[in-house]
Structure formats: C-alpha cells, structure tokens
C-alpha positions in Angstrom: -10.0 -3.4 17.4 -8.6 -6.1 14.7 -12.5 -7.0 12.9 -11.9 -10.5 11.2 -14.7 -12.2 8.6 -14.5 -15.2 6.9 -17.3 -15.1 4.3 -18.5 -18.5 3.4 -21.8 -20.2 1.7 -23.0 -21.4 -1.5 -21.9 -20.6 -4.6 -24.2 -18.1 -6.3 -26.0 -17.2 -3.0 -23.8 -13.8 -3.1 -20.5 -14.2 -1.8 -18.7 -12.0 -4.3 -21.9 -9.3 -4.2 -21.0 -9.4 -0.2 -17.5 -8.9 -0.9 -18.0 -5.9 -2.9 -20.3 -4.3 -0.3 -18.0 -4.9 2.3 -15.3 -3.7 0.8 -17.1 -0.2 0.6 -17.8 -0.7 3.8 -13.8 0.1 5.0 -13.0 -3.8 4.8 -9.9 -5.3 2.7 -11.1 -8.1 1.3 -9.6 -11.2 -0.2 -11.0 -14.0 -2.3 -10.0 -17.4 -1.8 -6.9 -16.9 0.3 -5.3 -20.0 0.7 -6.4 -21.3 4.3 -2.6 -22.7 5.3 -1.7 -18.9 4.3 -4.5 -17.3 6.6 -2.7 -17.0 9.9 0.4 -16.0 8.5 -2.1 -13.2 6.8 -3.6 -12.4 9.9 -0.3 -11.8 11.8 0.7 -9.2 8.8 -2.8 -7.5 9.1 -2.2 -7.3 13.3 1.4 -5.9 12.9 0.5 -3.4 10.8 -2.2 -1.9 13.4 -4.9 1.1 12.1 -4.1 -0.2 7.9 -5.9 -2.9 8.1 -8.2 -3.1 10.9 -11.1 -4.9 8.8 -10.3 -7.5 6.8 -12.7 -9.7 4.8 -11.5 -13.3 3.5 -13.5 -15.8 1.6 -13.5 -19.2 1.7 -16.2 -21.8 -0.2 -16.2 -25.1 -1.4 -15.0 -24.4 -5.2 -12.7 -27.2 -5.4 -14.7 -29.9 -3.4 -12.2 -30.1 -0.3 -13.0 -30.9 3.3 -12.9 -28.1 5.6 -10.3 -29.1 8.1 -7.6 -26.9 6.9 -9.6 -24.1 7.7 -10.6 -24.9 11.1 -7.3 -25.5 11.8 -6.1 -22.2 9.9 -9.2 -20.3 12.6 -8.1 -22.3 15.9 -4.4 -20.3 14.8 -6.2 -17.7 15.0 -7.6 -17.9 18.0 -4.2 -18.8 19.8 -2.9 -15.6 17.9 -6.2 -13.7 19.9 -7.1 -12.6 16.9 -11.1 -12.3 17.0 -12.8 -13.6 13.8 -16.4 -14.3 12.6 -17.7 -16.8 10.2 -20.4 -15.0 7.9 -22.2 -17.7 6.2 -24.3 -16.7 3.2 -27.0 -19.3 1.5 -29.8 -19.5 -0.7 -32.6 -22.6 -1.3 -31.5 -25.1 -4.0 -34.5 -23.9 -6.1 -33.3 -20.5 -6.4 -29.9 -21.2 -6.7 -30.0 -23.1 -9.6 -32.1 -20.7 -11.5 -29.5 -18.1 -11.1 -26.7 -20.5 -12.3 -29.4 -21.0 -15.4 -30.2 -17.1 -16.0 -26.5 -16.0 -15.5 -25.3 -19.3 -17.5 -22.4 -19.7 -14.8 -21.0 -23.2 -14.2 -20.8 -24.3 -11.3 -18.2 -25.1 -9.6 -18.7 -28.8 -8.5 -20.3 -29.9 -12.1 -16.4 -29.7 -13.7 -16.6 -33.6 -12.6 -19.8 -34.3 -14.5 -22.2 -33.5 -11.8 -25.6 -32.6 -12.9 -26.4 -29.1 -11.5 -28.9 -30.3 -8.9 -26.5 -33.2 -7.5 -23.2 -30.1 -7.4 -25.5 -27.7 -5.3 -26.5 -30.8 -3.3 -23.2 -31.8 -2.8 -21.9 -28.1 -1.8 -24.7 -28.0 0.8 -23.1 -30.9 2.4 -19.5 -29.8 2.1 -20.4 -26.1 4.0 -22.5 -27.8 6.8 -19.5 -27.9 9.1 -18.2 -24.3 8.3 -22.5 -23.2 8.4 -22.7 -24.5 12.1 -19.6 -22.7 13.3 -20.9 -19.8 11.6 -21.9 -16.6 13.8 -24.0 -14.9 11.0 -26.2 -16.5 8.8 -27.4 -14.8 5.7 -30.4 -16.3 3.5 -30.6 -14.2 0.2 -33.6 -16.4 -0.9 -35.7 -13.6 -1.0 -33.3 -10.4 -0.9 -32.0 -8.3 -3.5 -28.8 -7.1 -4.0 -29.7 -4.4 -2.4 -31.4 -5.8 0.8 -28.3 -7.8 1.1 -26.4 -4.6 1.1 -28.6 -3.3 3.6 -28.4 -6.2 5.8 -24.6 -6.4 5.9 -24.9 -2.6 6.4 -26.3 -3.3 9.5 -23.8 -5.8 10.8 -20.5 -4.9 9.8 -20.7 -1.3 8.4 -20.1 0.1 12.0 -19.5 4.0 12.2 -19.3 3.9 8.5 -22.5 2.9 7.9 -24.0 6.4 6.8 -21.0 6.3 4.2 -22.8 2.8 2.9 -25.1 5.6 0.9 -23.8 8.4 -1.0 -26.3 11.6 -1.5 -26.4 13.1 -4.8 -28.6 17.0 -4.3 -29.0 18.8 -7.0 -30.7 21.9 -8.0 -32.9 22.4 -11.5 -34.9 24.2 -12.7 -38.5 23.1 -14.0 -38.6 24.9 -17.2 -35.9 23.1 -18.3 -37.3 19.4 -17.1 -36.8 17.1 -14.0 -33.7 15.5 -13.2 -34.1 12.1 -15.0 -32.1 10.1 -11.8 -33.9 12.0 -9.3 -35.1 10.0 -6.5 -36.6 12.6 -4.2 -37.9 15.6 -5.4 -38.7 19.0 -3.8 -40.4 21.8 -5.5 -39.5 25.0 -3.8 -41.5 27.6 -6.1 -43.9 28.2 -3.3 -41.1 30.8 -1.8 -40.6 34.1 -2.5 -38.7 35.0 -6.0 -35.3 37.1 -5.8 -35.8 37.5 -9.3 -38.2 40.7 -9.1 -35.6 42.1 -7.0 -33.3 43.9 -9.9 -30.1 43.6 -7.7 -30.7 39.9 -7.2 -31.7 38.8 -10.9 -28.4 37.9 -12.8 -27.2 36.4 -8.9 -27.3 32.8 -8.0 -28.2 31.0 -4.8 -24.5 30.9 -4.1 -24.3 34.3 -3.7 -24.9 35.6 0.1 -27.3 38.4 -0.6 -30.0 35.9 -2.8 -29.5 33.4 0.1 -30.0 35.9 3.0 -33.2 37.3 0.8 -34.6 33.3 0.4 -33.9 32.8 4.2 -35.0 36.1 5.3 -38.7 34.7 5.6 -40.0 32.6 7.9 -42.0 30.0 5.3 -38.6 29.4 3.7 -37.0 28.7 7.3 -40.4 26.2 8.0 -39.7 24.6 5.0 -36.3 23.9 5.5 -36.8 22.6 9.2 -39.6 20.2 7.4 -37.1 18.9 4.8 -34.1 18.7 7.4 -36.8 16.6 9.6 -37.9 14.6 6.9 -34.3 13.6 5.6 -32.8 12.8 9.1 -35.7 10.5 9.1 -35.6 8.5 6.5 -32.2 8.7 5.1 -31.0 6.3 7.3 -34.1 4.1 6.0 -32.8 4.2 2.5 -29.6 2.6 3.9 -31.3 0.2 5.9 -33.1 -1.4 2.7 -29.6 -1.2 1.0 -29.9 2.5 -1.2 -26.2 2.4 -2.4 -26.8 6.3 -4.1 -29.9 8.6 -3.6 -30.1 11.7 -5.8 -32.3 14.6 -4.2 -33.7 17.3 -7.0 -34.8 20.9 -5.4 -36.5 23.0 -8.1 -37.6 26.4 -8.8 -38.6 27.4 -12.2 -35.5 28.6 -13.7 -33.1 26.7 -11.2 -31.4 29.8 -10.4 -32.2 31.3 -7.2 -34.5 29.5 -5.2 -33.3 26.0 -5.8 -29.6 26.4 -5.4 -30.0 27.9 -2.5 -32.1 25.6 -0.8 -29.9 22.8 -2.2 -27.3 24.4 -1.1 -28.4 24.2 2.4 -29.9 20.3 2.3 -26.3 19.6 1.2 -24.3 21.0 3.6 -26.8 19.5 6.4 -26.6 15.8 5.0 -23.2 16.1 5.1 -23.3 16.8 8.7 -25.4 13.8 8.9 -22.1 11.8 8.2 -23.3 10.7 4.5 -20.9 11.1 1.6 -22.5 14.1 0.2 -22.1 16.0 -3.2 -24.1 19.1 -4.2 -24.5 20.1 -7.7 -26.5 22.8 -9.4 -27.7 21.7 -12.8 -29.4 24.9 -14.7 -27.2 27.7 -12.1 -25.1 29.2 -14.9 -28.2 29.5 -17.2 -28.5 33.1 -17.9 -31.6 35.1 -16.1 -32.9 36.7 -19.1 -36.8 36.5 -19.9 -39.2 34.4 -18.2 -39.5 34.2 -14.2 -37.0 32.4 -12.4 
C-alpha cells in the first residue's frame, strides 16, 4: 500500500533531521517539492507500484506563502485515492530561537527585516492551518535527535523498523584493550580455554572444532541463552529511544578463541532478529604464541 507524508512544522524544529531518518527508514523523500507539482508526483509514484511505495515530501513556510495551494495540491490527492498524512513537527519559540542562535542559521522569514522573535512568531501563524489538518504531531522541545529518531521509528518505520538500528559485534581480546566504541560489553573468560588443548591453540573461534569444544559445555550454552535473552530484550529498546548503531564487544583474554566464537554466535542470532547485523573479530588473526588466550 501507496504510504504518503507530507512533513511540515517550524523551521529548526527538525524537519530535515526527520527527513534523514525517514529516508533510512525505506522512504523517498523530497524537500520542498513544489505543491502545484505534488499530484502530478504522486500519480508517477502510484504508476510505478512496489519503487516507490513510501514517499516523504516536505513542505514549510520558507517563503512566507499561504497554504491554499497545498490543500488544494492534497484534496488531488485524495480524488486520485491516494492516502496521505500530514506529519507536523514543532518546537516552543524559546527553544527555537536558541538553536537558530547556536547554529547561527537565518531564518527564513527575517530576509524581510524581521527580528528573530517576530519571523518564528509569524511562522507559527502561517503553519496553524497545515498543524490542525495534521494527523501527527511531533514536539522536539525536549527530544534529541535521537528520541526523534526513535519516535518516528515507531510511527512510520513499519516492518523495517529493526533495520532503524544497525549492530556492530565484535570480538577482542583484553590483553590488547577494550573496544573504544563499544557500547555493550561481555566478558566471556569465565568459559573454558581451547587454548590448553594443543590441537586447538593456533585455531580460531571460526574454526568448527574450537567452537564445538566452547559449546560442548553446558555453562557456555547458559551463558549464551542469558545473552540471547538479554539482547531480544532490550535491543528493540535501544531503537525505541532512537540508537541509530550499537556496537557489542565479547572478550576473552587474547580474543582468539573464546570471543570469536561467542561473537560469532550473538551475530548470527541478531541477525535473525531482523537487525542489520555485522560481525567482526578485532584481535582473531593475532598469533597464539605466549601468554593464555
């Protein structure tokens, strides 16, 4: 089914950092289409089915104008039964003018010689017609970018919305220090060592035989049902508060066995979660000589 948003608000209340998040979110997104060219757009987008079944337009009041164009441009629309929803993104007049201030942006109704204050007045005014059509109102007052993300995650992200969050697992090895990204950490040195097994030293946790020997008990089978528990719990959680990349570090003391093999495993299961998973081993191709690993 044909999903339609026109994003709309004030300017610096995060219209473009919307845009951006949609966009990863599967959407083809345009800024400042037009609105005489938006049904014409819409058609194209319809014909062409499954290419563009999410499309993202935006639409403010950057050059001062009335809004009747576009709610003529979404009433075509309708009569074209194309489904659409108005996304309406604001901010207090407080807040908004300290982020014009900190990012030293002008905005864009002070070109006539409007003081700041009066232009994000007058904007409020311009967008109250298009904010009480609107079917989702978003107040970034108080959010981060990254609670904006995750609140948009919930609303429009649909069946991608595990792919709003990419996981990063890596394995390491302590002697050689921590991961300096590393959200989450695990330390795995609790299980039992391949190393001391001669036939298993100079192996990695690729290999089958140094995996079979990790997963061979059944502490290294608990742990893994703990981690798998934990992660299916709060992963989605990290998308939720708008996580846009977590990197997950599994150590054992030379990164070798233990670690990659583990890692190995968390990977492949948070991929079939449905997030956008890559698995690397950081300290792997280290060779096994001296020291325990």
């Amino acid at each position: 089914m044909q999903q339609f948003l026109i994003v709309s608000g004030m300017s610096g209340a995060g219209k473009s950092k919307a845009l951006s998040n949609l966009e990863d979110f599967g959407f083809y997104c345009v800024d400042n289409m037009p609105e005489d060219l938006i049904p014409q757009f819409a058609q194209l987008c319809m014909a062409t089915k499954s290419k563009y079944e999410k499309v993202a337009l935006v639409t403010d009041a950057r050059s001062g104008q009335t809004f009747d164009g576009l709610f003529q441009a979404l009433d075509a629309l309708a009569d074209l039964g194309c489904q659409y929803s108005i996304v309406f993104i604001e901010a207090s007049t407080g807040v908004l003018i300290k982020r014009f201030k900190e990012t030293r942006r002008m905005h864009p109704l002070t070109k006539d010689g409007s003081d700041l204050l009066e232009a994000v007045e007058r904007e409020r005014r311009l967008l109250e017609p298009v904010r009480n059509r609107a079917n989702f109102i978003l107040d970034t007052t108080n959010l981060s970018t990254a609670k904006l993300r995750g609140e948009l995650a919930n609303l429009f992200a649909g069946d991608r919305r595990d792919h709003a969050m990419s996981v990063n697992v890596v394995s390491f090895g302590f002697k050689y220090g921590l991961p300096m990204d590393a959200d989450l950490v695990f330390d795995v040195r609790m299980l039992p060592n391949p190393y001391y097994i001669t036939d298993l030293r100079h192996r990695t946790g690729l290999e089958k035989p140094v995996r079979d020997f990790v997963f061979s008990y059944q502490q290294s089978l608990d742990l893994m049902e703990r981690l798998e528990s934990l992660l299916a719990f709060s992963l989605p959680l990290y998308v939720e508060e708008g996580k846009s990349n977590l990197v997950i570090a599994v150590g054992c003391t030379g990164g070798r066995h233990r670690s990659v093999a583990v890692a190995q495993e968390l990977g492949e299961y948070i991929a079939r979660l449905g997030f956008a998973t890559t698995i690397g081993h950081r300290d792997a191709a280290r060779a096994a000589v001296g020291g325990v690993l």
